[in-house]
C-alpha positions in Angstrom: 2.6 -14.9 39.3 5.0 -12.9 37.7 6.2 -12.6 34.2 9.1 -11.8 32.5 9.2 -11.1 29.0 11.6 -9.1 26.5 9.9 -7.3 23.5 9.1 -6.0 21.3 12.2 -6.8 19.0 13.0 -5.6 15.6 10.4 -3.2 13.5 7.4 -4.1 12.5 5.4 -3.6 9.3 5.0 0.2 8.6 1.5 1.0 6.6 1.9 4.5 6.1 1.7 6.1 2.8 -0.7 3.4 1.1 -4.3 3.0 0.8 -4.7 -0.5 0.2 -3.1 -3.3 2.0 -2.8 -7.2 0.9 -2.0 -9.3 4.1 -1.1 -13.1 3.5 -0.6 -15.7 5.6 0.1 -19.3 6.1 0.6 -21.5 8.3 1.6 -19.8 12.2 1.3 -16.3 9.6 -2.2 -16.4 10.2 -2.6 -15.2 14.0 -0.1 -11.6 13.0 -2.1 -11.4 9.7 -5.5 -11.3 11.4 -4.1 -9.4 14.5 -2.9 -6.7 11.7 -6.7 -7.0 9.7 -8.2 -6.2 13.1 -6.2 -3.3 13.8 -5.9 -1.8 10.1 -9.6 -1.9 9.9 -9.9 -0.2 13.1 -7.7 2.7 11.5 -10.2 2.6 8.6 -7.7 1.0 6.6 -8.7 -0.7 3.1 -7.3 -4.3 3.7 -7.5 -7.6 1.5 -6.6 -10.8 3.0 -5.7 -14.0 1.6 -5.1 -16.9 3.4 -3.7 -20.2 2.5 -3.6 -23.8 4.1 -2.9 -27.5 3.4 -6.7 -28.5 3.7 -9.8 -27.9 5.2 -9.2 -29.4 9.0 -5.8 -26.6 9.1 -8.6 -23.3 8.3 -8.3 -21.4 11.4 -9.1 -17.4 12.3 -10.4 -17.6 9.0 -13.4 -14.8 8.4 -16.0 -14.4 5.9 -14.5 -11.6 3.9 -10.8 -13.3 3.8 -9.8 -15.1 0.6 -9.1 -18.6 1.8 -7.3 -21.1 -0.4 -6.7 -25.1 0.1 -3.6 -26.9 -0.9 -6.4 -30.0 -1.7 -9.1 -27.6 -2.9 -11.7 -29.5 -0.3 -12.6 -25.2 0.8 -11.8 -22.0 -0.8 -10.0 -21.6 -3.6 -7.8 -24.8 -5.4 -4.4 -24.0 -4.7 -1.8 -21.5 -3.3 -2.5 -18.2 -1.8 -1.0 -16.8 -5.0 -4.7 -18.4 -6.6 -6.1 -16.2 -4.1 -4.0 -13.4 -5.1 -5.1 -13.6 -8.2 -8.6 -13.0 -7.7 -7.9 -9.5 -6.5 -8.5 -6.5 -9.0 -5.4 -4.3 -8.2 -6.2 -0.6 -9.1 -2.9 1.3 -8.1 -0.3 -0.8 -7.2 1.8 1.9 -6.2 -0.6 2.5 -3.7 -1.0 -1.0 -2.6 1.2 -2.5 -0.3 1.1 -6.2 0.5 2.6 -8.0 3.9 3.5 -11.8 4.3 3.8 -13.9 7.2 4.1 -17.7 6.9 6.6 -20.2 5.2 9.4 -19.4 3.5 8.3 -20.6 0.3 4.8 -19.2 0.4 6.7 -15.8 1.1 9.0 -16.4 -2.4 6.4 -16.8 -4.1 4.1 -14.0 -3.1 7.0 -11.7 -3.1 7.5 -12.6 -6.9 3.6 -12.1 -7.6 4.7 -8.4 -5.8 7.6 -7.9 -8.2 5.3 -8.8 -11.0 2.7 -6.5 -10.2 5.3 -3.8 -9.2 3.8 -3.4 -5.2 5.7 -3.2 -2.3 5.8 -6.4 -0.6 7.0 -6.7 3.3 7.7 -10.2 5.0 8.1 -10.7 8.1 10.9 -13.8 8.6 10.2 -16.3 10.9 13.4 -17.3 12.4 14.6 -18.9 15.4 15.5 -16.4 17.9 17.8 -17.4 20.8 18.7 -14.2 22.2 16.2 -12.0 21.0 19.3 -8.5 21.1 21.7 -9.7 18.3 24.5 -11.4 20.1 24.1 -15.3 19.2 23.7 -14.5 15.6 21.9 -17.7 15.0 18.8 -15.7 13.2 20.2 -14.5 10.3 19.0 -13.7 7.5 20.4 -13.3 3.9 19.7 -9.9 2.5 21.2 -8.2 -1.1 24.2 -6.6 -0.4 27.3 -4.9 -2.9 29.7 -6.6 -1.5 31.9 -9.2 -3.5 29.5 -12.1 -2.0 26.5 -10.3 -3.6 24.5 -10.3 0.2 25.3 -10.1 3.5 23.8 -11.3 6.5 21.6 -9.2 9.4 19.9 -10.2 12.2 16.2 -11.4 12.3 15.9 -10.3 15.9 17.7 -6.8 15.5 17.2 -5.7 11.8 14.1 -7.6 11.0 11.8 -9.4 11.3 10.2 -7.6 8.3 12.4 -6.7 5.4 11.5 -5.5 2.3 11.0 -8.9 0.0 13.3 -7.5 -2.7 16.2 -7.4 -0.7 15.7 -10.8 0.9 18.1 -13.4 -1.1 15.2 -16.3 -1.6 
């Protein structure tokens, strides 16, 4: 059988220069989260993450050291990943760098606990992707921009998938 496939598209999230790193995810955000834990703790990497889902019967590629949080509260922590977030002592948060994969609103929201805390935060957009090279333009995404609309848009696919959350017009 043969296989045909297109990729990788877009950048990916880019680690250097920090000593700590806070990955989140939700929802499909979990399997990239854990595939980035696996390989940052390879590099010898400190890395933190929090994971958040609706209940208990949703926990999956959860681990032992992760920060899990419930929607319900029936495991982990009562609430939102940013409850999770919460629980984590941040020492340098210019050296701290914190990456988000999972639904759009669980991304505002961690991106404003970011802004708050003055980190870096790094989401990676989950858009539908028809083309995958930038020509359909049906993956857009609504950065800030100085135009006379105040944004303008860029392609998931091509520019993305992971901007930097304070750019990203929530």
């Amino acid at each position: 059988m043969e296989v045909d496939c297109l990729g990788p598209l877009g950048n990916g999230f880019d680690f250097e220069g920090f000593d700590n790193v806070i990955l989140t995810g939700g929802g499909t955000g979990v399997f990239p989260i854990n595939f980035a834990y696996e390989t940052l703790t390879a590099a010898g990497k400190n890395v933190t993450v929090c994971e958040g889902f609706r209940n208990a019967s949703q926990v999956i590629l959860n681990q032992p050291s992760y920060i899990l949080t419930t929607d319900s509260g029936d495991t982990g922590i009562k609430g939102t990943v940013i409850a999770g977030l919460d629980t984590i002592a941040i020492y340098d948060p210019s050296k701290t760098l914190i990456c988000c994969v999972g639904p759009i609103p669980m991304m505002k929201a961690v991106s404003a606990w970011a802004s708050e805390k003055n980190m870096k935060c790094l989401v990676s957009m989950e858009q539908r992707m028809a083309c995958g090279v930038g020509i359909c333009l049906c993956c857009t995404v609504k950065v800030k921009d100085e135009g006379p609309d105040g944004f303008k848009n860029v392609r998931c696919c091509k520019d993305g998938p992971v901007f930097d959350s304070r750019e990203v017009v929530w």
